[in-house]
LODRENRO-525695 format. One line per 8 residues: number of its first residue (from 0); for each residue y, z, x of N, C-alpha, C. Coordinates in steps of 0.1 Angstrom, whole numbers, plus 5000, padded with zeros to 4 digits. Example, Ala and Ser with C-alpha at 12.3 -4.5 7.8 and 13.67 -1.06 7.14 Angstrom:
LODRENRO-525695
0> 4943 5078 5132 4955 5078 5123 4967 5078 5132  4978 5071 5128 4989 5071 5137 5000 5079 5129;
//
This chain:
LODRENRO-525695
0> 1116 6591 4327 1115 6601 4317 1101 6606 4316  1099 6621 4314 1085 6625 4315 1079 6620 4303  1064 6625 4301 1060 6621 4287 1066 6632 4280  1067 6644 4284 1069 6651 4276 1082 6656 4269  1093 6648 4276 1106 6643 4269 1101 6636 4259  1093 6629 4263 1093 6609 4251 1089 6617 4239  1075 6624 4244 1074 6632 4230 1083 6638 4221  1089 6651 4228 1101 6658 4219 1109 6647 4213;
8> 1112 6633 4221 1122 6624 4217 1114 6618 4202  1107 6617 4204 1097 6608 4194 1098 6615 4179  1093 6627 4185 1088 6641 4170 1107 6637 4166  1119 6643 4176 1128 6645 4170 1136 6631 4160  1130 6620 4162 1133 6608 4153 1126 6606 4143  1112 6610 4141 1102 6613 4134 1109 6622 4120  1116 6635 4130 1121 6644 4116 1133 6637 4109  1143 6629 4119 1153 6626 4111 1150 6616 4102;
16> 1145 6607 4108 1135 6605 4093 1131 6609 4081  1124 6616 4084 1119 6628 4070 1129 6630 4062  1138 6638 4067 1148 6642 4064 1165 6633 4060  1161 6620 4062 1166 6609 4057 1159 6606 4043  1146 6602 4044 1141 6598 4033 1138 6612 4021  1140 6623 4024 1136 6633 4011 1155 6632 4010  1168 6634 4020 1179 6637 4015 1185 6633 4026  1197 6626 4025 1207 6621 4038 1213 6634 4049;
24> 1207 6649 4044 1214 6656 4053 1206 6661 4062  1204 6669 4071 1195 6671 4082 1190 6683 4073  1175 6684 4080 1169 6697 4074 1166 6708 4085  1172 6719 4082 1170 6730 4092 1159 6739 4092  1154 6743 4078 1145 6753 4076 1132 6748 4066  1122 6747 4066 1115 6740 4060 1101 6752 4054  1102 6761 4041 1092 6769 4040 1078 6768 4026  1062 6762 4031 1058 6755 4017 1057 6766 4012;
32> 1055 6766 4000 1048 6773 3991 1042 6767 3973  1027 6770 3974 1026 6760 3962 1026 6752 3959  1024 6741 3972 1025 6721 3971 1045 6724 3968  1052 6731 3972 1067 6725 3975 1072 6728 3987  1076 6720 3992 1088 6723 4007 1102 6727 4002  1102 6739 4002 1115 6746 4000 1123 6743 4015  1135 6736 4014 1145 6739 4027 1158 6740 4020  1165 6741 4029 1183 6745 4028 1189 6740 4022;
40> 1181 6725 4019 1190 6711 4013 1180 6708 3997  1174 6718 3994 1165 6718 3981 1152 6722 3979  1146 6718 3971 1130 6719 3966 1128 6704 3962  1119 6702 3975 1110 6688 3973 1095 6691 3970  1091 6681 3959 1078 6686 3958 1064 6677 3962  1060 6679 3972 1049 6673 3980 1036 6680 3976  1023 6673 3973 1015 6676 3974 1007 6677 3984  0993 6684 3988 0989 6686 3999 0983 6671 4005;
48> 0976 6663 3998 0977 6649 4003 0985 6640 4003  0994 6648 3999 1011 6633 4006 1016 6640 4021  1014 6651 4021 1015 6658 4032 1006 6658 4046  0995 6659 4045 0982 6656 4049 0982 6636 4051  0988 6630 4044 0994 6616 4046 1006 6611 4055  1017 6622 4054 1026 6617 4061 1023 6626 4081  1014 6634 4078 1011 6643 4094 0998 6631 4099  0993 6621 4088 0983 6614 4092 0994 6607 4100;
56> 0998 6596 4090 1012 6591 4098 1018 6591 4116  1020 6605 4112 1030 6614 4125 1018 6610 4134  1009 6614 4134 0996 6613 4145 0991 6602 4151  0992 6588 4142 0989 6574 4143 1001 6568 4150  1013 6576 4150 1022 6573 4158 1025 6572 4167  1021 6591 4171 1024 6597 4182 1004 6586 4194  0999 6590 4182 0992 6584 4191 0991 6572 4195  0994 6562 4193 0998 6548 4195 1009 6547 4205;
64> 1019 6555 4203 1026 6557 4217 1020 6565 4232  1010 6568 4229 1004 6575 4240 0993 6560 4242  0989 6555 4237 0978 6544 4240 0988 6534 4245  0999 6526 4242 1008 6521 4250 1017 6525 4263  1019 6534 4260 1020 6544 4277 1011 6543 4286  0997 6547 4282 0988 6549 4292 0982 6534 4297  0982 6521 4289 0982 6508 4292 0989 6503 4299  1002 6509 4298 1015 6505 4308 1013 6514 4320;
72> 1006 6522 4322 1007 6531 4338 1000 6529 4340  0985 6524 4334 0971 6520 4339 0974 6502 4348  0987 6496 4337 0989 6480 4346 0995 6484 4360  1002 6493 4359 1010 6494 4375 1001 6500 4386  0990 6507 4381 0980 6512 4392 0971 6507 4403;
//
């Protein structure tokens, strides 16, 4: 699997996530305005450092899976 599947795979478990923890249904459309995330399934209201917190999150993730990847291709070399 490329990395750049694992990625897409990664982001797309990442969302169902999100989208589990603000509401059990999937989120389709997501528009801020004002410190709220308006989507299809409501008005959640996030402020810019809970937000700015959970993309920290998303990043510490994504990047920690790229530091384990690259440890695992660097042992087979």
């Amino acid at each position: 699997m490329s990395l750049a599947l694992s990625g897409l795979l990664l982001l797309n478990v990442l969302w169902y996530a999100l989208s589990y923890a603000l509401n059990t249904d999937q989120i389709e459309t997501i528009t801020y305005t004002h410190g709220y995330f308006e989507t299809n399934i409501g008005t959640h209201g996030f402020s810019p450092m809970e937000g700015m917190g959970m993309l920290i999150i998303a990043l510490m993730t994504v990047g920690s899976y790229y530091f384990l990847y690259l440890r695992k291709k660097r042992a087979h070399d």
